[in-house]
KOLVOKOL-369981 format. One record per atom (N, C-alpha, C, O, CB): residue in three letters; z, y, x. Coordinates in steps of 0.1 Angstrom, whole numbers, plus 2048, in hexadecimal, padded with zeros to 3 digits. Each point is the difference from the previous one (the first is absolute). Glycine has a CB too. Example, Ala and Ser with C-alpha at 12.3 -4.5 7.8 and 13.67 -1.06 7.14 Angstrom:
<atoms>
ala84E7C7884
ala80080C7F7
ala80080C809
ala80780080A
ala8057F47E3
ser7ED81780F
ser80080B809
ser80880B7F8
ser80180B805
ser7E97EF807
</atoms>
This chain:
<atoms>
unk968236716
unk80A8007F5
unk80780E800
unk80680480B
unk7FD7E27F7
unk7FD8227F0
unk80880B803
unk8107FB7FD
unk8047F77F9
unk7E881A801
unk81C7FA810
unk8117FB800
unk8038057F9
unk80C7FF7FD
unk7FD7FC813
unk7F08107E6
unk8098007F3
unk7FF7F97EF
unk8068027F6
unk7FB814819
unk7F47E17F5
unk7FE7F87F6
unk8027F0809
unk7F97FE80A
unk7F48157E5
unk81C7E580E
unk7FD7F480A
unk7F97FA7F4
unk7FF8027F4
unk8167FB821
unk7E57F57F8
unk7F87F87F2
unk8117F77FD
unk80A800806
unk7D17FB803
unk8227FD7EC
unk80B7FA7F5
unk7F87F4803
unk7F47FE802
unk8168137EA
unk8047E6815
unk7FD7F0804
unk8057F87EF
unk7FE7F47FE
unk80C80E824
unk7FE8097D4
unk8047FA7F6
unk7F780F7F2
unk80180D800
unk81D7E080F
unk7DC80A7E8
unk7FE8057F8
unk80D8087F5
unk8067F87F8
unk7E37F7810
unk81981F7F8
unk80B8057F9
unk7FB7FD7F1
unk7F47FD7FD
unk814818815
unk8067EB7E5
unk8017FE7F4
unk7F880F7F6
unk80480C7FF
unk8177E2809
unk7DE80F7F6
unk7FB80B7F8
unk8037FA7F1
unk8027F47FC
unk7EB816818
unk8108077E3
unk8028017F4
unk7FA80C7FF
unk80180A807
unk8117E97F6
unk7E680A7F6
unk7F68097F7
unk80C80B800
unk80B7FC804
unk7E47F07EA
unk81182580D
unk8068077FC
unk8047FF7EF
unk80A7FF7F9
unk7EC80C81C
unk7F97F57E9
unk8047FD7F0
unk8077F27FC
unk8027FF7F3
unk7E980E808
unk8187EE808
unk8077F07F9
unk80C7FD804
unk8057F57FE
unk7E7800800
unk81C81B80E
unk80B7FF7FC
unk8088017F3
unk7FD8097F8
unk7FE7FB81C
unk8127F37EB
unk8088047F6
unk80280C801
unk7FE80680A
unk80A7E97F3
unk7FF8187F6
unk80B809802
unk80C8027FE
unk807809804
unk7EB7FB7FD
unk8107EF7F4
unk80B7FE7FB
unk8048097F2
unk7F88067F8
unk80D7F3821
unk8048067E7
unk8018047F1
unk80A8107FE
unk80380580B
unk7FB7DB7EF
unk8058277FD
unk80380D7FA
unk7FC80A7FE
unk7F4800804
unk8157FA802
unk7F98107F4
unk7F880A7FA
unk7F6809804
unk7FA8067F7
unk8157F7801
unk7EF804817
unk7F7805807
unk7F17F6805
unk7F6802807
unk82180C7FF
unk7EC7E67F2
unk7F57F6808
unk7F48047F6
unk7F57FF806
unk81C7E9806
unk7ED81A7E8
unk7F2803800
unk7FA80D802
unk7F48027FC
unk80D7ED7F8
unk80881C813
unk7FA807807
unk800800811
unk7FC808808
unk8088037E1
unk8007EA819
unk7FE7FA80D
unk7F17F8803
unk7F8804808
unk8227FB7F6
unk7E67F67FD
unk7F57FA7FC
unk7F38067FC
unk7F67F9800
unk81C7FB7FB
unk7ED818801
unk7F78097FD
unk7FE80780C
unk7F5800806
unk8118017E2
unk80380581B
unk7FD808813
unk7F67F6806
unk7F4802804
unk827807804
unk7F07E57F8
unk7F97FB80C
unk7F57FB7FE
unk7F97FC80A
unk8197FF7FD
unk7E88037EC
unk7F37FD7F8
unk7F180C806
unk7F57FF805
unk81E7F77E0
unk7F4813818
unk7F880E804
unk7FD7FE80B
unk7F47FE803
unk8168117F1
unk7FF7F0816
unk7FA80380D
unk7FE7F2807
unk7FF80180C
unk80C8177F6
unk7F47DE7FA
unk7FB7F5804
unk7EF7FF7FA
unk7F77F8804
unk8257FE7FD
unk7E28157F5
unk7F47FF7F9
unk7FB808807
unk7F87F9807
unk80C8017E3
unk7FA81381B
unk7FD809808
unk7FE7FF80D
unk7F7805806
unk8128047EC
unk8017F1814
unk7FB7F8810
unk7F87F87FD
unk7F6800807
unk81B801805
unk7F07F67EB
unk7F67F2801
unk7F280C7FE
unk7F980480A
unk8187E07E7
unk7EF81F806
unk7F380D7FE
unk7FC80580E
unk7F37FF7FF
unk81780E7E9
unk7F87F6824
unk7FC803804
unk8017F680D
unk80280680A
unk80080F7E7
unk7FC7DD811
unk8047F8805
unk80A7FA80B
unk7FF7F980A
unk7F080D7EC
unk81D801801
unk80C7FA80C
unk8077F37F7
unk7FD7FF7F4
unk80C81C81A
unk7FB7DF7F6
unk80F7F47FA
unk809803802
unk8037FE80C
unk7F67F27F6
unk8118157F8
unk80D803800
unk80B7F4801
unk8027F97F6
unk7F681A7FD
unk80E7E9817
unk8067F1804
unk80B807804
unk80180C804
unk7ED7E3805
unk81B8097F4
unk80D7FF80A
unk8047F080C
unk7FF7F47FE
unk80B81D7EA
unk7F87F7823
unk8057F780A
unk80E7F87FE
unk809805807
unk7EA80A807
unk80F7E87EB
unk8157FE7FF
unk8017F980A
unk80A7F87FE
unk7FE8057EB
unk7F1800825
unk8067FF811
unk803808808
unk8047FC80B
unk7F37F87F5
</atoms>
């Protein structure tokens, strides 16, 4: 086992990048456009963009 990865006894809460909200004001559909882009461009080259919220 490496000690800088331990193994996990609880599966963390994951979340897609893209299907976070972002809430709402005048910058969100050029927000939403950033995060569209580069969730399209990693997926393109085969990553998944996730967030950990544990």
């Amino acid at each position: 086992m490496n000690a800088m990865f331990p193994a996990r006894t609880v599966a963390p809460d994951f979340r897609l990048v893209e299907t976070l909200p972002l809430g709402t004001g005048p910058l969100i559909p050029a927000l939403c456009a950033a995060r569209d882009r580069l969730c399209a461009e990693l997926v393109a080259r085969g990553v998944t963009p996730i967030l950990c919220e544990s």
